[in-house]
N, C-alpha and C positions, 0 to 999 in steps of 0.2 A: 504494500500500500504506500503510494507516494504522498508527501505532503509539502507545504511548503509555509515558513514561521510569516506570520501577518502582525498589522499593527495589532490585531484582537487578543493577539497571543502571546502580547511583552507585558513583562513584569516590570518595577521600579527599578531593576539594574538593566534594561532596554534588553536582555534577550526572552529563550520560552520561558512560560512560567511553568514551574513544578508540576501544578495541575493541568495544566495540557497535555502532559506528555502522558499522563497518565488516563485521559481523553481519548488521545491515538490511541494507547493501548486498547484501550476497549472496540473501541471499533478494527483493528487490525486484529480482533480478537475474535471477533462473528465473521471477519471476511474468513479468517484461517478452519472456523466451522463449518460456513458454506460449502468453502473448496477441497475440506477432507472428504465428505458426502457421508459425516455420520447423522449432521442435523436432517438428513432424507431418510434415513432409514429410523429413526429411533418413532416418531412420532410423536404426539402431546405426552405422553409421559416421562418425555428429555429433559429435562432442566440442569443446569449445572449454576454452580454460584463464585464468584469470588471467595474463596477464605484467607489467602494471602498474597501477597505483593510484595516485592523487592527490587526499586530501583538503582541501579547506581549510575550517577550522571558523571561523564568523562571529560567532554566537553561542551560547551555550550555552543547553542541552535542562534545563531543571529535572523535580523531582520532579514528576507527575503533567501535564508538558505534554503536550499532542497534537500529535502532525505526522502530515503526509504525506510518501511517497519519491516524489518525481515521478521518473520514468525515463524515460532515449528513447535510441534510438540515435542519435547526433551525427554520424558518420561510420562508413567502412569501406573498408577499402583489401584487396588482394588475398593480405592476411596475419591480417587483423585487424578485431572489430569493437571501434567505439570506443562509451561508453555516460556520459552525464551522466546524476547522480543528485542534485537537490534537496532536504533536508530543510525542506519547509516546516512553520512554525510553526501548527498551523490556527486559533489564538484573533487573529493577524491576517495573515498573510498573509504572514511575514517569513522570507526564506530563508536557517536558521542555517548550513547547510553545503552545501557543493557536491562531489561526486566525481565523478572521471573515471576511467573502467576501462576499460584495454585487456583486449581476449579475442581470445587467438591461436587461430585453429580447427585443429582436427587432421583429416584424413582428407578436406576440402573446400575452399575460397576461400570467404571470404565472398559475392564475388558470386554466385556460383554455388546457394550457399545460396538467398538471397535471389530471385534470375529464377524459383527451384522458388515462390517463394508470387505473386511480380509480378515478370513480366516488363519491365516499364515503368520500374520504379523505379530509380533510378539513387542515389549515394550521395549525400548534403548534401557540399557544397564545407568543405572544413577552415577551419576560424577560425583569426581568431590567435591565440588563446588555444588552442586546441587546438596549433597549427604549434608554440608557442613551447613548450609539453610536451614535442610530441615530440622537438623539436631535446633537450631536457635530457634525456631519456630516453636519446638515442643518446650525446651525452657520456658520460653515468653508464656506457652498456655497454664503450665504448672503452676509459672508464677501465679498469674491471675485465678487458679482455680483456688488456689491455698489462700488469694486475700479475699478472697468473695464469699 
């Protein structure tokens, strides 16, 4: 999904602002569903949700840059898919930010999803950079379960 930073889209230091880009996400988020072809097969009992997000910003998006959201599913596990999202830069090729979004499904398993479009396909193996997310994710919820 290509995009391009507008005056709509600058924060008080004149480039994107934080929440834009997490804007793009989303929408380079339903394109990356359409184009897998599992939102065809599952039907009204498909839902999936946001449960987390992790951006890291590299470089900053100036006035009238062009990028690309490169997207892909990274992994999936029997709760959740996992999805990297690249902001590349398209005047050289420089990737200013990277996100990783968990999507917990409602009403299915991911793999179950997935065997409806390929049977064959099995999920990519977790990185360590993905493992070392999660592990902070499950802290963060622990924490919050124990003060609640």
């Amino acid at each position: 999904m290509d995009g391009i930073v507008l005056t709509t889209d600058l924060d008080a230091m004149f480039h994107m602002n934080n929440s834009r880009y997490l804007r793009e996400c989303d929408l380079a988020q339903t394109k990356l569903w359409l184009e897998s072809g599992v939102v065809q097969t599952i039907g009204q009992r498909f839902h999936v949700t946001n449960a987390a997000t992790n951006i890291r910003f590299r470089k900053s998006l100036h006035l009238f840059t062009r990028y690309r959201i490169v997207s892909r599913f990274i992994h999936w596990d029997e709760k959740a898919f996992y999805i990297e999202q690249q902001f590349v830069r398209l005047s050289d090729g420089f990737v200013c930010a990277v996100n990783i979004c968990k999507q917990a499904t409602i009403g299915c398993t991911p793999t179950s999803m997935v065997k409806r479009v390929d049977k064959e396909l099995l999920s990519p193996p977790q990185t360590e950079e993905l493992k070392t997310l999660l592990a902070s994710w499950k802290l963060s919820s622990e924490r919050l379960r124990k003060s609640s």
